[in-house]
C-alpha positions as CSV (number, residue, x, y, z in Angstrom):
1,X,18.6,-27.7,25.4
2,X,21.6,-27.4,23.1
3,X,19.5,-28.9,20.1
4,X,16.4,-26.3,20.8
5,X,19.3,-23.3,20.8
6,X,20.5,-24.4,17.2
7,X,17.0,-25.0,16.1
8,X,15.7,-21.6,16.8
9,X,18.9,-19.9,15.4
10,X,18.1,-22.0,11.9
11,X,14.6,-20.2,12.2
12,X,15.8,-17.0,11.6
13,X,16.8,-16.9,8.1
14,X,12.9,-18.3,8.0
15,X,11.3,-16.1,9.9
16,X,13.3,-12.8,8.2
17,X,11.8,-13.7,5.1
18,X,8.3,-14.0,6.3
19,X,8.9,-10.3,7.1
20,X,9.6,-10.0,3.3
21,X,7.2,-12.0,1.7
22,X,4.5,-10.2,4.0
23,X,5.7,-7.2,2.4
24,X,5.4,-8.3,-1.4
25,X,2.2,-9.3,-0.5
26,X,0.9,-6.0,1.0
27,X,2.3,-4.0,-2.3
28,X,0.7,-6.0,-4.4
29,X,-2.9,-6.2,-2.3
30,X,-2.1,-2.6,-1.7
31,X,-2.2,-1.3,-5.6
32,X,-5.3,-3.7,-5.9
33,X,-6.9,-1.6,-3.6
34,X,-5.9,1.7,-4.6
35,X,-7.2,0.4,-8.3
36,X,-10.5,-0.5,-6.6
37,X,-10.7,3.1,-5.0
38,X,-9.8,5.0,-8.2
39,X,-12.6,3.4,-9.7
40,X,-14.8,3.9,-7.5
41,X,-13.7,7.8,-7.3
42,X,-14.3,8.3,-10.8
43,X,-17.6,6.6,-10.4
44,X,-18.7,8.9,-7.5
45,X,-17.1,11.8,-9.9
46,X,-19.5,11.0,-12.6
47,X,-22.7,10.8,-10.9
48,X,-22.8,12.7,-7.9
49,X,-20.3,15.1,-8.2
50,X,-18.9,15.1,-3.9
51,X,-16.9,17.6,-2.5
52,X,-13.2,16.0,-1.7
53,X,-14.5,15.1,2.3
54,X,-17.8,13.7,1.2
55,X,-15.7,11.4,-1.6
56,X,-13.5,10.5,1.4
57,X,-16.0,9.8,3.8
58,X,-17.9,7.4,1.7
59,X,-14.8,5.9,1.0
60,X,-13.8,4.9,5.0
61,X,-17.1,3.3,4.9
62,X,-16.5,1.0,2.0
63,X,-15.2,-2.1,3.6
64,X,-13.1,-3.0,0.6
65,X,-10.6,-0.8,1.4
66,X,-9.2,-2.1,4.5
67,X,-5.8,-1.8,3.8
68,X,-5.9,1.9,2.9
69,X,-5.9,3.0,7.0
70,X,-4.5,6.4,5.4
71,X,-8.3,7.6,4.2
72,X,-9.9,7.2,8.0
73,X,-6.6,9.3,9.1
74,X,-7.6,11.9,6.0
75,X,-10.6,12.4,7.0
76,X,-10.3,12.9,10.5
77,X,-7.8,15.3,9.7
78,X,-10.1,17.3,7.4
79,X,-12.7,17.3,10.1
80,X,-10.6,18.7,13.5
81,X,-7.7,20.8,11.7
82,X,-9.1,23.1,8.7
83,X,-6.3,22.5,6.9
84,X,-6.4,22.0,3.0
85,X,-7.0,18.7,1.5
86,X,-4.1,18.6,-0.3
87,X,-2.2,19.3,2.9
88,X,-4.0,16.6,5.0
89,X,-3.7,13.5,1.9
90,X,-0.2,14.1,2.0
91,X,0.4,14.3,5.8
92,X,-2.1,11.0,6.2
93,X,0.1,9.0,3.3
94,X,3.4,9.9,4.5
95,X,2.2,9.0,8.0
96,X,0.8,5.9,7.4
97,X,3.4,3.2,9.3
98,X,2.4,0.7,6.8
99,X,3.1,2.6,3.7
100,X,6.5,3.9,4.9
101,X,7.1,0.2,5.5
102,X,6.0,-1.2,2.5
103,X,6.1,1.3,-0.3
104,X,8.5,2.4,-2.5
105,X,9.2,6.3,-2.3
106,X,7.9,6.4,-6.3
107,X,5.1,4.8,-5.2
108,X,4.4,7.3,-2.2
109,X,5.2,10.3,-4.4
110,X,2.3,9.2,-6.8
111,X,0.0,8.8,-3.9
112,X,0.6,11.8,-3.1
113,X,0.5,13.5,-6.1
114,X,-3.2,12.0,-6.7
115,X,-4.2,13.3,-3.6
116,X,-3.1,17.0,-4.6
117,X,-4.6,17.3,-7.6
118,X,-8.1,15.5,-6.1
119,X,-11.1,18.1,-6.7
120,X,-8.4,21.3,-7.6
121,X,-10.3,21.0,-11.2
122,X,-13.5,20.7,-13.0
123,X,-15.3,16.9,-13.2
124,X,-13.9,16.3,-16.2
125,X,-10.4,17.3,-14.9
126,X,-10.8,15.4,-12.2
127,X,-11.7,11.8,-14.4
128,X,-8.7,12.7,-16.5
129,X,-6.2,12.7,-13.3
130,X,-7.9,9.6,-11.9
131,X,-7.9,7.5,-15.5
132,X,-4.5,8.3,-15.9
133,X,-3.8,7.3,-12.1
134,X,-5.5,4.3,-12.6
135,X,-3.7,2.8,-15.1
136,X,-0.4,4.0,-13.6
137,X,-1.1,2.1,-10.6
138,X,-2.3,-0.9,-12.7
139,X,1.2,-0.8,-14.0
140,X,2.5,-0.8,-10.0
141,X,0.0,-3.5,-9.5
142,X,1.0,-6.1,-12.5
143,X,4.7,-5.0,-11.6
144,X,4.2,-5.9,-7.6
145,X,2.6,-9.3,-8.4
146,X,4.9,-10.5,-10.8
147,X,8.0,-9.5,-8.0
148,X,6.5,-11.3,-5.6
149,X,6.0,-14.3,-7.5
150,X,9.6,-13.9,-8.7
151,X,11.3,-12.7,-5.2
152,X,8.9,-15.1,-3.0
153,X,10.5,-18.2,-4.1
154,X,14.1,-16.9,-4.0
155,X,13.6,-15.3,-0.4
156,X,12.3,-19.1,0.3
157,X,15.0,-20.6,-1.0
158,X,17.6,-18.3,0.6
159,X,16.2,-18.6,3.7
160,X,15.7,-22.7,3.8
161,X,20.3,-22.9,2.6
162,X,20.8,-20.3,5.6
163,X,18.2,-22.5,8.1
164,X,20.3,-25.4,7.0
165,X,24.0,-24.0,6.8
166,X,23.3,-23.2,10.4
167,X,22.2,-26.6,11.2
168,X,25.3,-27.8,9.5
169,X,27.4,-25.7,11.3
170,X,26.0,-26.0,14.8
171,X,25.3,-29.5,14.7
C-alpha cells in the first residue's frame, strides 16, 4: 500500500505537465485553425459577398473548424439577442472556456479585434483586414509550434527529475 502511495505522488509532476503540453498543443492547432478560417473568409469575401451571419453560419458547418467552439456560440448569439456582431464575436471569444484557458491575452485581443472590424467595410476592406490577420496569426502559429517543441521536452524533463526526486525521497 505504502509503495502505490509513493508511486501516485511521483505521477504528479507527470501528470501536471500533461496539462501543459495539452495546452501548447491546442495553441498551436488553434492558430492552424484560425489560419484555415481566414482563408476561407476571404474566399467567401471574394465570391459571394455574405452578410457577417451568413459567413458565420457556413463557417459552424465546416467540420475543419472543430476547435473554434466560439463561432457556434456567435452565431447563436446573433440569432436570439439582436445585438451587433461586433458585440456578440467579442462576448463569444472572451467566453470561450478554452480560449481563456489556453490563449494568451495578445492573442485574444487580436481575435477580437478581427471580429470587430468583420463586414464594418467595403469587400475590399474587408480582404485587407483578413490578409493582414492572416499573416499575423501565421506569425502566432510558427511562434506556438516552435514553443511547444521547445517547452514540450523541458516540461518532460522537469517532470520525469520531480517523479524521480520523489521516488528518491519516499523510498
Amino acid at each position: 500500500m505504502r509503495y502505490a502511495a509513493i508511486i501516485c505522488l511521483a505521477l504528479i509532476p507527470l501528470i501536471l505537465s500533461g496539462d501543459k503540453l495539452k495546452g501548447l498543443k491546442f495553441r498551436a492547432d488553434f492558430f492552424q485553425e484560425i489560419c484555415e478560417m481566414l482563408t476561407t473568409v476571404k474566399m467567401r469575401l471574394q465570391f459571394d459577398n455574405p452578410t457577417t451571419g451568413e459567413l458565420i453560419a457556413s463557417l459552424c458547418g465546416n467540420e475543419s473548424f472543430k476547435r473554434l467552439s466560439f463561432l457556434g456560440e456567435c452565431l447563436n448569439l446573433l440569432k436570439n439577442d439582436g445585438y451587433s456582431f461586433g458585440f456578440v464575436w467579442e462576448r463569444s471569444v472572451k467566453e470561450n472556456e478554452m480560449i481563456k484557458e489556453y490563449l494568451l491575452p495578445d492573442d485574444i485581443s487580436a481575435l477580437i479585434s478581427f471580429g470587430k472590424t468583420l463586414g464594418t467595410t467595403d469587400t475590399a476592406g474587408q480582404l485587407l483586414i483578413c490578409g493582414k490577420c492572416e499573416e499575423l496569426f501565421l506569425k502566432k502559429r510558427e511562434f506556438a509550434i516552435s514553443e511547444k517543441a521547445r517547452l514540450s521536452k523541458l516540461y518532460l524533463t522537469l517532470a520525469a527529475a520531480g517523479a524521480a526526486v520523489i521516488l528518491i525521497l519516499l523510498i
